[in-house]
C-alpha positions in Angstrom: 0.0 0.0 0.0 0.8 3.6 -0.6 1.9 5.2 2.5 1.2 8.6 3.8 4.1 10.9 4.8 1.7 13.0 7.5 0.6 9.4 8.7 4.4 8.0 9.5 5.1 11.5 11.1 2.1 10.9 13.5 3.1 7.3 14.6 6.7 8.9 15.0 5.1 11.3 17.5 2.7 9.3 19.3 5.0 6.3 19.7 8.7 7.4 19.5 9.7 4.8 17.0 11.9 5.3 13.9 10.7 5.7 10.4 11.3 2.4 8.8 8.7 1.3 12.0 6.7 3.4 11.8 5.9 2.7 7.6 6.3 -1.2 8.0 3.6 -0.9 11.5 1.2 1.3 8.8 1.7 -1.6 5.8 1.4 -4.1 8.4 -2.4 -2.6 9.6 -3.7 -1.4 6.2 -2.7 2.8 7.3 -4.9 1.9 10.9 -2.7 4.8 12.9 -4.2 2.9 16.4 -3.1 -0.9 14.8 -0.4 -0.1 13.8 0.8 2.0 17.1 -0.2 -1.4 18.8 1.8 -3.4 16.4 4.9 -1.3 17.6 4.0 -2.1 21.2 3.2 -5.7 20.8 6.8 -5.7 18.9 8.3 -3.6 21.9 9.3 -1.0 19.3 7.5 1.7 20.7 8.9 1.0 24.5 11.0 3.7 24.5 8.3 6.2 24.1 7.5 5.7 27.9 10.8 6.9 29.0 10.2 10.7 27.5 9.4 11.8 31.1 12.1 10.3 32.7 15.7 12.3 33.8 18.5 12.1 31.9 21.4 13.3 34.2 24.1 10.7 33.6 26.0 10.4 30.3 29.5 10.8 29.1 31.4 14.0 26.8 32.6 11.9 23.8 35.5 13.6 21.9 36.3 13.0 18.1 39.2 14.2 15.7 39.6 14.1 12.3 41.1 15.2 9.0 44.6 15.0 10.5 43.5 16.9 13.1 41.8 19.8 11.0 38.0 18.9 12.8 37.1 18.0 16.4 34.2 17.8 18.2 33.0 17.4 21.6 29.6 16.0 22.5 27.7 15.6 25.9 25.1 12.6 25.7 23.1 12.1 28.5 21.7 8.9 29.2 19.8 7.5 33.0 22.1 5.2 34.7 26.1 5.5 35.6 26.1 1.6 34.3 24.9 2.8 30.8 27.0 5.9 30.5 29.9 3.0 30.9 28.6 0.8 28.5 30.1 -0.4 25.5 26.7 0.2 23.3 26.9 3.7 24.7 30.3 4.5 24.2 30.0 3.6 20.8 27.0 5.7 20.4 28.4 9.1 21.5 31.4 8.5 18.9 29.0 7.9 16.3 27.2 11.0 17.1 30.3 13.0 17.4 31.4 11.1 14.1 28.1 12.9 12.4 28.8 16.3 13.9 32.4 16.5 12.3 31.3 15.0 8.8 27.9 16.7 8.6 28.4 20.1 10.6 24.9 20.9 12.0 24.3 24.4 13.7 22.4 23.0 16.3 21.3 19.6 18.2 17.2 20.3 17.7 15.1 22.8 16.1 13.8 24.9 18.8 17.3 25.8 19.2 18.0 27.8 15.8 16.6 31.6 17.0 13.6 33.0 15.1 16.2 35.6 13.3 17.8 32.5 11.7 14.9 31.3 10.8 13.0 34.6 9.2 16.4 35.3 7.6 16.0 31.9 6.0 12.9 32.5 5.2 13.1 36.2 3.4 15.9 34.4 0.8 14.0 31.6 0.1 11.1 33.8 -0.7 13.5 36.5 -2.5 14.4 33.2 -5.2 11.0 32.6 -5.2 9.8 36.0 -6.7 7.8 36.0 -9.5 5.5 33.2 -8.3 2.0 33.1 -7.1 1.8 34.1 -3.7 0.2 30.6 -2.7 3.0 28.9 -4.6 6.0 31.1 -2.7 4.7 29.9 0.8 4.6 26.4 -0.2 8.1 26.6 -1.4 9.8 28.4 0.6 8.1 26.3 3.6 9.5 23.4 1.9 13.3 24.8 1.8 12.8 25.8 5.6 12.1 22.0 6.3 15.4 20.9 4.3 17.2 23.4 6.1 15.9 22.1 9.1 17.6 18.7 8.3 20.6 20.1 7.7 21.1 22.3 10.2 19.5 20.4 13.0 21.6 17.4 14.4 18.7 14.9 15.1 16.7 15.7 11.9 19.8 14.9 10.0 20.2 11.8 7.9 22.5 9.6 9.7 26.2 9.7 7.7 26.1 5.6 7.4 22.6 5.2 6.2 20.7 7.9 5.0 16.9 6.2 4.9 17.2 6.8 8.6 17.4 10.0 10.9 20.0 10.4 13.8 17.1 10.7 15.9 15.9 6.8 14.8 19.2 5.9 15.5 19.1 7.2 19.2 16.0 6.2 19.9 17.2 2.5 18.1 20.1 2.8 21.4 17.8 3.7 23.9 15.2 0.4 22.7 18.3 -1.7 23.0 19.7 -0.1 26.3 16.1 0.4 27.9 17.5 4.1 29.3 16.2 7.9 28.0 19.2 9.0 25.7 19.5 12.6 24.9 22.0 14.9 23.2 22.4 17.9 25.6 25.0 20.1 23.4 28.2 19.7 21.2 30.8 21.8 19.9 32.8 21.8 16.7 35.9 23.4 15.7 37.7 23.6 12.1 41.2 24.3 11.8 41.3 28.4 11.0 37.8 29.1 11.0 36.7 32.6 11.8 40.4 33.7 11.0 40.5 36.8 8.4 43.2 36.8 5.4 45.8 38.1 8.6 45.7 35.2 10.5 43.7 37.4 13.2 40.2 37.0 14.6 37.5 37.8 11.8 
């Protein structure tokens, strides 16, 4: 069957689970929203949803370098328990992340983070290339480009660096299915080799 793209999204939200789930639960119950969220629940897919309330407060700073030392990153990922933060599966999961910060730069870990300046600045060139158009026609574009920039510029909307049909945010909430803990991405940092530096070597 044909799936809906505002039906996946919806099972996303009201379950937690990852995309591929979310479109196999749908295929699986005929596009039933209710089946298929109980499909992901009989399959213990949607578990994870049920830690959303649940603090965070232990975790580890991952690190990353690369490019012969022209990129680093640092990365704070918070997870529930102490035994988690020092798990293998955990460790391995805040290199990957900082892996996808030095690869695919984002500005920021989720959307609500990007200020509303960024976001009407954004908006005022994607209208400005869209000139000429219907009116009707210029909002639908330009809120298209705003939801691409969105998945660029926003860590968990990104397309994860090693498979691209899934989001980083599938693949965190694929860790915290497997480690039964709340996993969150609390902040990172990234540095280039003479970024910001004008034509002088100084400060830009």
């Amino acid at each position: 069957m044909e799936l809906n793209a505002n039906q996946v999204k919806e099972l996303r939200e009201k379950t937690g689970a990852g995309i591929m789930d979310c479109k196999r639960a749908l295929s699986e119950s005929a596009g039933d929203l209710d089946k298929a969220a109980l499909w992901l629940r009989e399959k213990g897919i949607a578990a994870a949803a049920g830690r959303a309330g649940r603090v965070a407060s232990e975790g580890a700073v991952g690190s990353y370098i690369h490019a012969g030392g022209k990129i680093g990153v640092l990365i704070e990922v918070n997870c529930e328990t102490d035994f988690c933060a020092k798990s293998e599966a955990f460790q391995a999961l805040v290199k990957e992340l900082a892996l996808q910060v030095a690869a695919l730069n984002p500005r920021v870990v989720r959307r609500e983070e990007l200020s509303p300046a960024v976001i009407e600045q954004e908006r005022q060139i994607y209208t400005s290339q869209a000139e000429g158009k219907p009116a009707a026609v210029v909002a639908k574009i330009v809120d298209g480009k705003i939801e691409k920039f969105y998945k660029e510029a926003c860590l968990l909307e990104q397309a994860y660096a090693r498979d691209p049909n899934k989001t980083v945010n599938d693949l965190i909430g694929e860790a915290a299915l497997q480690m039964r803990e709340k996993i969150d991405v609390r902040r990172f940092t990234r540095y280039q080799m003479g970024e910001n530096l004008d034509a002088k070597g100084g400060p830009a």
